[in-house]
mmCIF file as Biopython writes it, N, C-alpha, C and O atoms, coordinates in Angstrom:
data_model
#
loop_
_atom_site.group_PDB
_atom_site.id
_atom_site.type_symbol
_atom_site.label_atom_id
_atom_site.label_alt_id
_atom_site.label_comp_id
_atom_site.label_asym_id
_atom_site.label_entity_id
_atom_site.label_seq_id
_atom_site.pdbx_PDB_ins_code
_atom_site.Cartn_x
_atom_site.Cartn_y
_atom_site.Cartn_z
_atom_site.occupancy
_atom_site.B_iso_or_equiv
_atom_site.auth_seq_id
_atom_site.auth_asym_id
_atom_site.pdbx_PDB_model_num
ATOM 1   N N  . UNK A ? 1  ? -19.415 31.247  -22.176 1.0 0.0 1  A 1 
ATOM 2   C CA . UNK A ? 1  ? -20.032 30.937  -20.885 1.0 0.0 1  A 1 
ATOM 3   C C  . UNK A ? 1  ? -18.992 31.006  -19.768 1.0 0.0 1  A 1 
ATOM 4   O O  . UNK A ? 1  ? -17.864 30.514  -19.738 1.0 0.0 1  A 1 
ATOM 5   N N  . UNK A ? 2  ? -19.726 31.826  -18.741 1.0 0.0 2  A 1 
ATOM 6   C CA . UNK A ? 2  ? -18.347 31.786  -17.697 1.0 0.0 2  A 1 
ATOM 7   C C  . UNK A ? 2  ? -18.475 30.900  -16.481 1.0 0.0 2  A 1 
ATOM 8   O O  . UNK A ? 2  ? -17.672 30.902  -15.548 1.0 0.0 2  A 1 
ATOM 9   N N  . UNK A ? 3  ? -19.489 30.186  -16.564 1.0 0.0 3  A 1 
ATOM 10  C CA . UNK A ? 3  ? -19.876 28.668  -15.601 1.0 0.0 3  A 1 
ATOM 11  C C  . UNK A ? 3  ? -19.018 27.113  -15.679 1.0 0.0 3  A 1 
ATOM 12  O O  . UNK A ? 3  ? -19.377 26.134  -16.333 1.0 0.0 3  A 1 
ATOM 13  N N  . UNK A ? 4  ? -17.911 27.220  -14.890 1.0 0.0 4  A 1 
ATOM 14  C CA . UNK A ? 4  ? -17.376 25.524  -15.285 1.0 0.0 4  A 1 
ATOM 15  C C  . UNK A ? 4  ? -17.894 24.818  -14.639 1.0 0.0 4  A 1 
ATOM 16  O O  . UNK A ? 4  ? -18.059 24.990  -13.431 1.0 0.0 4  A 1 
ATOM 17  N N  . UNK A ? 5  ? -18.309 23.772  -15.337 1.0 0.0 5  A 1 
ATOM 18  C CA . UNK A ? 5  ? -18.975 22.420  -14.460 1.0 0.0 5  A 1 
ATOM 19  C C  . UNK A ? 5  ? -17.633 21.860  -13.618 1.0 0.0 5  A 1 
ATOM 20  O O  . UNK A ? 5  ? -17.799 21.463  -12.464 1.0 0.0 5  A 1 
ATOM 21  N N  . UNK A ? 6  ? -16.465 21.842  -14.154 1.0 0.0 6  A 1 
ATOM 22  C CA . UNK A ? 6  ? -15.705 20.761  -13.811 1.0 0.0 6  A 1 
ATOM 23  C C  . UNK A ? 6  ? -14.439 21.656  -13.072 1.0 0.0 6  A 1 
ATOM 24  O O  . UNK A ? 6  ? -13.680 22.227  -13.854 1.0 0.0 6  A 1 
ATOM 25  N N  . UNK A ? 7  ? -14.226 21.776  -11.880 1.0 0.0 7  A 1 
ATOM 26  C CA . UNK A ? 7  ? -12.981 22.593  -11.171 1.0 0.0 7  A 1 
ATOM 27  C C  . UNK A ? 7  ? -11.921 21.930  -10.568 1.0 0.0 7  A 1 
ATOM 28  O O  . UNK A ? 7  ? -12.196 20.929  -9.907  1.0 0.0 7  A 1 
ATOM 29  N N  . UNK A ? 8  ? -10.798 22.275  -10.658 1.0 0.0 8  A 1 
ATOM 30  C CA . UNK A ? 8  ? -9.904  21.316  -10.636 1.0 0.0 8  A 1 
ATOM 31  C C  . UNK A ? 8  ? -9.670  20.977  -9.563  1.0 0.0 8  A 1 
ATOM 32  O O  . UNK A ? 8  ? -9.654  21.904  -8.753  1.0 0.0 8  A 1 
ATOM 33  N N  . UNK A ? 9  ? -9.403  19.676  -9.042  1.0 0.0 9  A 1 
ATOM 34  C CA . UNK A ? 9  ? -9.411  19.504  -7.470  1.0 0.0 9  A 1 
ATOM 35  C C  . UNK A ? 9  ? -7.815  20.445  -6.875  1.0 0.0 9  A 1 
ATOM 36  O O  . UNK A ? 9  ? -6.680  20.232  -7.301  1.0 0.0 9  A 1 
ATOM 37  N N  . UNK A ? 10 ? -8.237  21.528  -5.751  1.0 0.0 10 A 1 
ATOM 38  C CA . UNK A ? 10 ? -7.216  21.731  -4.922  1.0 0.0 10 A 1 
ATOM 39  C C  . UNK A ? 10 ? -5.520  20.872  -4.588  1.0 0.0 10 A 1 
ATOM 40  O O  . UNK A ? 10 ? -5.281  19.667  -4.659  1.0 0.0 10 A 1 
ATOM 41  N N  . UNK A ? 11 ? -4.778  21.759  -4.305  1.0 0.0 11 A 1 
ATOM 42  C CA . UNK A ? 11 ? -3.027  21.540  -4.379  1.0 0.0 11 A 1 
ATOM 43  C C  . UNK A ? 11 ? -3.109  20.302  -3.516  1.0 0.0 11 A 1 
ATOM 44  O O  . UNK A ? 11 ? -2.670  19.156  -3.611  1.0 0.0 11 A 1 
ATOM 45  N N  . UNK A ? 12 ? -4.001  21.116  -2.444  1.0 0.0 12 A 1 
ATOM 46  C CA . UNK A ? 12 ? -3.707  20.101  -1.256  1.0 0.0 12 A 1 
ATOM 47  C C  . UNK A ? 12 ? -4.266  18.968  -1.366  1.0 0.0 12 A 1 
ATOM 48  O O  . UNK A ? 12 ? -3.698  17.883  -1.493  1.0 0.0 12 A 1 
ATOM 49  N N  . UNK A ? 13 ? -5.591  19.214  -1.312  1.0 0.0 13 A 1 
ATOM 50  C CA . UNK A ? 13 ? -6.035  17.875  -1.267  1.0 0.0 13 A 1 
ATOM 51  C C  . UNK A ? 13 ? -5.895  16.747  -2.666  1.0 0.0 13 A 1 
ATOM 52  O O  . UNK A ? 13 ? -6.533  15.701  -2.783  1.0 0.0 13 A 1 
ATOM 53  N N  . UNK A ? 14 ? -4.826  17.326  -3.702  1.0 0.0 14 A 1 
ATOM 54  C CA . UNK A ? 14 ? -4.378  16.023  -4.622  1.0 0.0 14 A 1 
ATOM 55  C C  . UNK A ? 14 ? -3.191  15.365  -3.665  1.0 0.0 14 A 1 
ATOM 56  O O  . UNK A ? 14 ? -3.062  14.161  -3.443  1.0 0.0 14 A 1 
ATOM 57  N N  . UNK A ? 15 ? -2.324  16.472  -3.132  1.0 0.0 15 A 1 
ATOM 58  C CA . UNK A ? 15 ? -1.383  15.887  -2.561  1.0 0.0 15 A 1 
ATOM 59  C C  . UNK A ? 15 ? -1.669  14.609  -1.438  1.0 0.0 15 A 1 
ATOM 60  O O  . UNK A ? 15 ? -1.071  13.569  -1.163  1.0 0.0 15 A 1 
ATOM 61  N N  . UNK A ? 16 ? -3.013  15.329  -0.912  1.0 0.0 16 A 1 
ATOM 62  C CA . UNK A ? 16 ? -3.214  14.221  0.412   1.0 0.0 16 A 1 
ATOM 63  C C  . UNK A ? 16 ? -3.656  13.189  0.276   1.0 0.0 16 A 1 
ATOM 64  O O  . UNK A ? 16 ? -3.674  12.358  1.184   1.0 0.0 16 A 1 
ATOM 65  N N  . UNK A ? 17 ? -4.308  12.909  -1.367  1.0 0.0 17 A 1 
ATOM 66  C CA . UNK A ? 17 ? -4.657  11.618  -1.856  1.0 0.0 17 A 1 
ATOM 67  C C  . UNK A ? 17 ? -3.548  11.117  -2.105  1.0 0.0 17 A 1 
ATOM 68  O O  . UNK A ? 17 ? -3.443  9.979   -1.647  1.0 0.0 17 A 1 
ATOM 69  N N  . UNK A ? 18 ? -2.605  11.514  -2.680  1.0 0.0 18 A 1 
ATOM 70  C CA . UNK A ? 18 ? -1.399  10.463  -3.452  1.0 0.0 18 A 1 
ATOM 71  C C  . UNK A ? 18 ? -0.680  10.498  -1.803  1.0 0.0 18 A 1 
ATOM 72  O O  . UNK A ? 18 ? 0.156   9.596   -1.866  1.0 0.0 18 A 1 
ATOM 73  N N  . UNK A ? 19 ? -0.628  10.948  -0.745  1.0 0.0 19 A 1 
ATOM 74  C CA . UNK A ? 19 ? -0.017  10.512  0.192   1.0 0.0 19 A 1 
ATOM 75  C C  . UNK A ? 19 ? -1.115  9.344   0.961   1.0 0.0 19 A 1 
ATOM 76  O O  . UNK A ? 19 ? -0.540  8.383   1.472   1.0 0.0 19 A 1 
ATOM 77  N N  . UNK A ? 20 ? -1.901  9.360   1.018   1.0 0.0 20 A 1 
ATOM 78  C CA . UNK A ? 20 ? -2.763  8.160   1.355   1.0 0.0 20 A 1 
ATOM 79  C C  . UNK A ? 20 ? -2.535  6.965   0.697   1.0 0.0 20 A 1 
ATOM 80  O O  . UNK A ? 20 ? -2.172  5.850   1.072   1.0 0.0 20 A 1 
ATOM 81  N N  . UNK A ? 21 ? -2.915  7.589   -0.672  1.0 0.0 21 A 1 
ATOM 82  C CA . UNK A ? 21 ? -2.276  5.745   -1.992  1.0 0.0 21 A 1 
ATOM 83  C C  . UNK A ? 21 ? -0.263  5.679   -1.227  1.0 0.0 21 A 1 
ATOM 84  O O  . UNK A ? 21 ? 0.163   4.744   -0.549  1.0 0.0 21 A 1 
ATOM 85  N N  . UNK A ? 22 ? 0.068   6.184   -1.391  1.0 0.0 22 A 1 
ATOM 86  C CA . UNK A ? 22 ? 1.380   5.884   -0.797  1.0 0.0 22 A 1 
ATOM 87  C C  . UNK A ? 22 ? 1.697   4.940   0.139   1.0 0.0 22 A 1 
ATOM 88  O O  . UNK A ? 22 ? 2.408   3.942   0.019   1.0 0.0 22 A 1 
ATOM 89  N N  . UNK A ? 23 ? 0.802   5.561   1.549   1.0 0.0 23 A 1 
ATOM 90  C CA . UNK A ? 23 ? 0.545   4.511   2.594   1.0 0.0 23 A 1 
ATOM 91  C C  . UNK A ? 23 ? 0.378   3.883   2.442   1.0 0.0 23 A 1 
ATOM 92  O O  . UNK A ? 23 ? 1.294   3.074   2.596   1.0 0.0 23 A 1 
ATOM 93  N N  . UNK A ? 24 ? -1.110  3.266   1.879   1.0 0.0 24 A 1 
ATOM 94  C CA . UNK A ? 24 ? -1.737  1.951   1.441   1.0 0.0 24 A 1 
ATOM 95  C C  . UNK A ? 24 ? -0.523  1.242   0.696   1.0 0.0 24 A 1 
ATOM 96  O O  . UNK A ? 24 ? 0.001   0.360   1.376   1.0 0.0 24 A 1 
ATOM 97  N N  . UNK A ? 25 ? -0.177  1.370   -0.093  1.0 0.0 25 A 1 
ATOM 98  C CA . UNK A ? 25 ? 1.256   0.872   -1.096  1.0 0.0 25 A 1 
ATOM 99  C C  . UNK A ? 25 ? 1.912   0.231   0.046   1.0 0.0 25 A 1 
ATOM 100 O O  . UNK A ? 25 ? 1.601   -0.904  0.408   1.0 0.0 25 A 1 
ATOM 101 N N  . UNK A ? 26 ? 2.779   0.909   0.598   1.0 0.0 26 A 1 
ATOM 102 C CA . UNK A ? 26 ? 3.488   1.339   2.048   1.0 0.0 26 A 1 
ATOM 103 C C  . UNK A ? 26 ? 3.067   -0.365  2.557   1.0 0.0 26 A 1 
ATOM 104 O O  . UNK A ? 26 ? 3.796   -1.350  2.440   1.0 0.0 26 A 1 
ATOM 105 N N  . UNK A ? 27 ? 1.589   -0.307  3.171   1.0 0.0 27 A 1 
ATOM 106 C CA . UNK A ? 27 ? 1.125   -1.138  4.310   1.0 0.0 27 A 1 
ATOM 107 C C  . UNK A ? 27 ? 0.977   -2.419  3.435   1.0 0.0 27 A 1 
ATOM 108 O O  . UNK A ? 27 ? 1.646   -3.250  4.048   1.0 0.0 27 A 1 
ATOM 109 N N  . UNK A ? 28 ? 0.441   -3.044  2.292   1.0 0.0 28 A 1 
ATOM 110 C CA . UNK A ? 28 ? 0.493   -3.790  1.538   1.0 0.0 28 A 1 
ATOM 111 C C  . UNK A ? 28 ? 1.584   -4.515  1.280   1.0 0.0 28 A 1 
ATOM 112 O O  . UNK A ? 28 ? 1.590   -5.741  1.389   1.0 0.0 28 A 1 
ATOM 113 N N  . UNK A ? 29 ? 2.650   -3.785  0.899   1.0 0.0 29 A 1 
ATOM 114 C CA . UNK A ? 29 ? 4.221   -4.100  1.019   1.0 0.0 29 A 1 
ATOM 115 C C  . UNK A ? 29 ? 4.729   -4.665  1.857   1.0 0.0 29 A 1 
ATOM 116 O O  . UNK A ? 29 ? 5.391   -5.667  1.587   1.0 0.0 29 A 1 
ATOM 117 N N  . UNK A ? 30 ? 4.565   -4.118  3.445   1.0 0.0 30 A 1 
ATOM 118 C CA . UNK A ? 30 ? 4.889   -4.687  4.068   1.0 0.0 30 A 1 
ATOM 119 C C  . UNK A ? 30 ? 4.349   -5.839  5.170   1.0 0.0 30 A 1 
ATOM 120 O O  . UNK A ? 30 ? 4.986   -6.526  5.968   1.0 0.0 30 A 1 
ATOM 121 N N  . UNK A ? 31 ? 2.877   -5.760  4.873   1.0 0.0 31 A 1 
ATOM 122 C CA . UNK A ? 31 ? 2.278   -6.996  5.172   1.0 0.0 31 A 1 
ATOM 123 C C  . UNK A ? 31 ? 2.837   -8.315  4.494   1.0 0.0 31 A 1 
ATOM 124 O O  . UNK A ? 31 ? 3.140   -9.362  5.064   1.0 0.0 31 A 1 
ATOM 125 N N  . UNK A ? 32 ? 2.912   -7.973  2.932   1.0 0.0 32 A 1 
ATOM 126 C CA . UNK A ? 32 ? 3.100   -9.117  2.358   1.0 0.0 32 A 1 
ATOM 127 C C  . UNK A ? 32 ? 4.488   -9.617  2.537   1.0 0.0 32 A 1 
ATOM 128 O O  . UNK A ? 32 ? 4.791   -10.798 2.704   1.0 0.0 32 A 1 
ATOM 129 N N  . UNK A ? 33 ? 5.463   -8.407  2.478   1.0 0.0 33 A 1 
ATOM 130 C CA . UNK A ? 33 ? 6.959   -9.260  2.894   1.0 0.0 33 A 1 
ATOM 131 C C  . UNK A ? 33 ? 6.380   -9.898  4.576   1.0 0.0 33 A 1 
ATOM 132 O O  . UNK A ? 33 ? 6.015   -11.041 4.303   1.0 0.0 33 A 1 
ATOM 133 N N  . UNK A ? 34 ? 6.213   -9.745  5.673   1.0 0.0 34 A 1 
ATOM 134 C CA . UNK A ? 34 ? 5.912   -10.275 6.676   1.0 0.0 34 A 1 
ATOM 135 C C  . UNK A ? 34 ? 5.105   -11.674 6.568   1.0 0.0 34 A 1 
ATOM 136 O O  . UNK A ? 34 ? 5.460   -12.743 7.066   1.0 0.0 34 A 1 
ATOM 137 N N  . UNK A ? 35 ? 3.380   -11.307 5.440   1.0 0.0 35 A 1 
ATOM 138 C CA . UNK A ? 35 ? 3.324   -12.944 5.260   1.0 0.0 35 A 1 
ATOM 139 C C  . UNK A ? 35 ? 4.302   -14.060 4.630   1.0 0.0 35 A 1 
ATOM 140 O O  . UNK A ? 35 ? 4.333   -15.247 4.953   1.0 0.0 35 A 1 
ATOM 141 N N  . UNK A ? 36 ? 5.235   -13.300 3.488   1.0 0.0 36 A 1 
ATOM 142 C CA . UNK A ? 36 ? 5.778   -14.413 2.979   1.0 0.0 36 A 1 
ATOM 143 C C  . UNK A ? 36 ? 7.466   -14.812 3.990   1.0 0.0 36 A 1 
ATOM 144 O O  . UNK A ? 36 ? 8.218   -15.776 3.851   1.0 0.0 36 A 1 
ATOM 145 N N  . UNK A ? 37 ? 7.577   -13.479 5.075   1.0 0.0 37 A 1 
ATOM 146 C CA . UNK A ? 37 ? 8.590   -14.404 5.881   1.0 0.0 37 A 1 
ATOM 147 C C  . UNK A ? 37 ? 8.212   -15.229 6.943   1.0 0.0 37 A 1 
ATOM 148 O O  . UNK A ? 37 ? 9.050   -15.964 7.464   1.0 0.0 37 A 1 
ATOM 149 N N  . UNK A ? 38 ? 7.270   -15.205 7.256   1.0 0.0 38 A 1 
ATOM 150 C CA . UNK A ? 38 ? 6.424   -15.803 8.378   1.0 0.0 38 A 1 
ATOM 151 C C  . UNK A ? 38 ? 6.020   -17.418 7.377   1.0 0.0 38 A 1 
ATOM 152 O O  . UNK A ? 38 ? 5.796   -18.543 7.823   1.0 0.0 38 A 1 
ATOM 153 N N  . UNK A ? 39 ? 6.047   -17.033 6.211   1.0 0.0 39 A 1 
ATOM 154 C CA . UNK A ? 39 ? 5.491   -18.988 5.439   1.0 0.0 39 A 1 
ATOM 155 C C  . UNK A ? 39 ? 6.916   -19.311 5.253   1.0 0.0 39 A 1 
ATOM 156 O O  . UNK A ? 39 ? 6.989   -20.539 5.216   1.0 0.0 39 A 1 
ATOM 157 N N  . UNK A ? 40 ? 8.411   -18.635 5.080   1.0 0.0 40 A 1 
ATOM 158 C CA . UNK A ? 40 ? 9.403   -18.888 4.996   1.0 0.0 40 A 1 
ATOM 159 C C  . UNK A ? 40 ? 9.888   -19.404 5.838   1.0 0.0 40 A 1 
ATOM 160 O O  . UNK A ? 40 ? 10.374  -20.466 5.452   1.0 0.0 40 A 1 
ATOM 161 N N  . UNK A ? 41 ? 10.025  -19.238 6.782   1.0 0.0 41 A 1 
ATOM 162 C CA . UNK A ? 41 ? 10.298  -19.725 8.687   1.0 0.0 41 A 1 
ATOM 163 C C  . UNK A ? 41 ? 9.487   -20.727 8.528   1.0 0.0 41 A 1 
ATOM 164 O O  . UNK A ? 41 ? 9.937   -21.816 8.171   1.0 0.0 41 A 1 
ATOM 165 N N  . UNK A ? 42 ? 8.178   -20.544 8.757   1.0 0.0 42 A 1 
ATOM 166 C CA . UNK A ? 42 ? 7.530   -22.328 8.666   1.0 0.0 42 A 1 
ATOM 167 C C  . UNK A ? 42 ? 8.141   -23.213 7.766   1.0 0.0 42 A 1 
ATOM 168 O O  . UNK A ? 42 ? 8.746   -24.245 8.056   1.0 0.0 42 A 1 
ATOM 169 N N  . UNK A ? 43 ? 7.987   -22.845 6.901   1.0 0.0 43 A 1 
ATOM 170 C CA . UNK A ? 43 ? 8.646   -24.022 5.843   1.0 0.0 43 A 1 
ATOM 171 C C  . UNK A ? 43 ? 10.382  -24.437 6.283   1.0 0.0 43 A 1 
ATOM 172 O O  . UNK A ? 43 ? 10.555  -25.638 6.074   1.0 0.0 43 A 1 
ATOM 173 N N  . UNK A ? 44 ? 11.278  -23.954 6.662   1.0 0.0 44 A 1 
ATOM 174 C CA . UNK A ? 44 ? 12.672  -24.132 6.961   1.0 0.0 44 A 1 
ATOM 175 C C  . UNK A ? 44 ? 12.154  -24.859 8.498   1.0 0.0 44 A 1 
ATOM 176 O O  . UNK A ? 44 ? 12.441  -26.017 8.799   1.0 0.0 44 A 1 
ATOM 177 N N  . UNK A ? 45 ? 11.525  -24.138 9.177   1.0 0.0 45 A 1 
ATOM 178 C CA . UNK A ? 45 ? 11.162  -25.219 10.534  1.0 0.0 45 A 1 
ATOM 179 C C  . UNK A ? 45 ? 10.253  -26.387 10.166  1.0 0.0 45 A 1 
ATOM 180 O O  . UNK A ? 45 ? 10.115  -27.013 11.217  1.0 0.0 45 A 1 
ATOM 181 N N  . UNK A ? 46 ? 9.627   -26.937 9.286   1.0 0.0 46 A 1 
ATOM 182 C CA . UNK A ? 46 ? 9.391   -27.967 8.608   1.0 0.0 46 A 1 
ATOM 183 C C  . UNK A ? 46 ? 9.983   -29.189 8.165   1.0 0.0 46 A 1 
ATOM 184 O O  . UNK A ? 46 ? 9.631   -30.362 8.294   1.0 0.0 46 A 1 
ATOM 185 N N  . UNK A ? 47 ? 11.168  -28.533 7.501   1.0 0.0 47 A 1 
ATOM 186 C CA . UNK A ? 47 ? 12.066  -29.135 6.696   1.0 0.0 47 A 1 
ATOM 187 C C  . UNK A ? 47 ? 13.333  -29.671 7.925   1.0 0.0 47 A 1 
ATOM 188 O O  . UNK A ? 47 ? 13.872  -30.777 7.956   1.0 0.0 47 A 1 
ATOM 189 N N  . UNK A ? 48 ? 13.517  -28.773 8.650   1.0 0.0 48 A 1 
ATOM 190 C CA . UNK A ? 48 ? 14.149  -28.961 9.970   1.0 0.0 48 A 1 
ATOM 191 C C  . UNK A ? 48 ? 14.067  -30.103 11.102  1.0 0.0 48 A 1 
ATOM 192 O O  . UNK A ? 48 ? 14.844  -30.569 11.935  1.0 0.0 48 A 1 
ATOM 193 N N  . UNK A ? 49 ? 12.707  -30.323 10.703  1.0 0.0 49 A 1 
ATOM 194 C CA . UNK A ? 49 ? 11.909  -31.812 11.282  1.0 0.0 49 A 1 
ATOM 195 C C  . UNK A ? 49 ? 12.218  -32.606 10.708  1.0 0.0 49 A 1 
ATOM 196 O O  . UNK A ? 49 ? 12.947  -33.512 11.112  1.0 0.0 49 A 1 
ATOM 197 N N  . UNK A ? 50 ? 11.757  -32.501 9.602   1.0 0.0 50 A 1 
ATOM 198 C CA . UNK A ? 50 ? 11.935  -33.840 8.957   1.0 0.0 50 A 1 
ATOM 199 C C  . UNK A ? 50 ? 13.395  -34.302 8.609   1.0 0.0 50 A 1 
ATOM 200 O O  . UNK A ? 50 ? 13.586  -35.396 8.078   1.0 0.0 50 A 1 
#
């Protein structure tokens, strides 16, 4: 049979997915270092009070 159901997704557009997951990675990363220096600073200005 010379009919494929299944064709392989294009160069590009694999590349432009794994550069998207990248980003996301990317933005996740650095949200979370930012939330946990932003609860770090509170807590030392906390402790600073008391």
């Amino acid at each position: 049979m010379t009919h494929r159901t299944h064709r392989p997704v294009p160069r590009r557009q694999r590349a432009r997915r794994r550069f998207v997951h990248r980003l996301g990675q990317a933005a996740i990363y650095t949200g979370t270092t930012t939330l946990v220096a932003g609860l770090t600073r509170a807590l030392l200005h906390l402790v600073h009070l008391a």
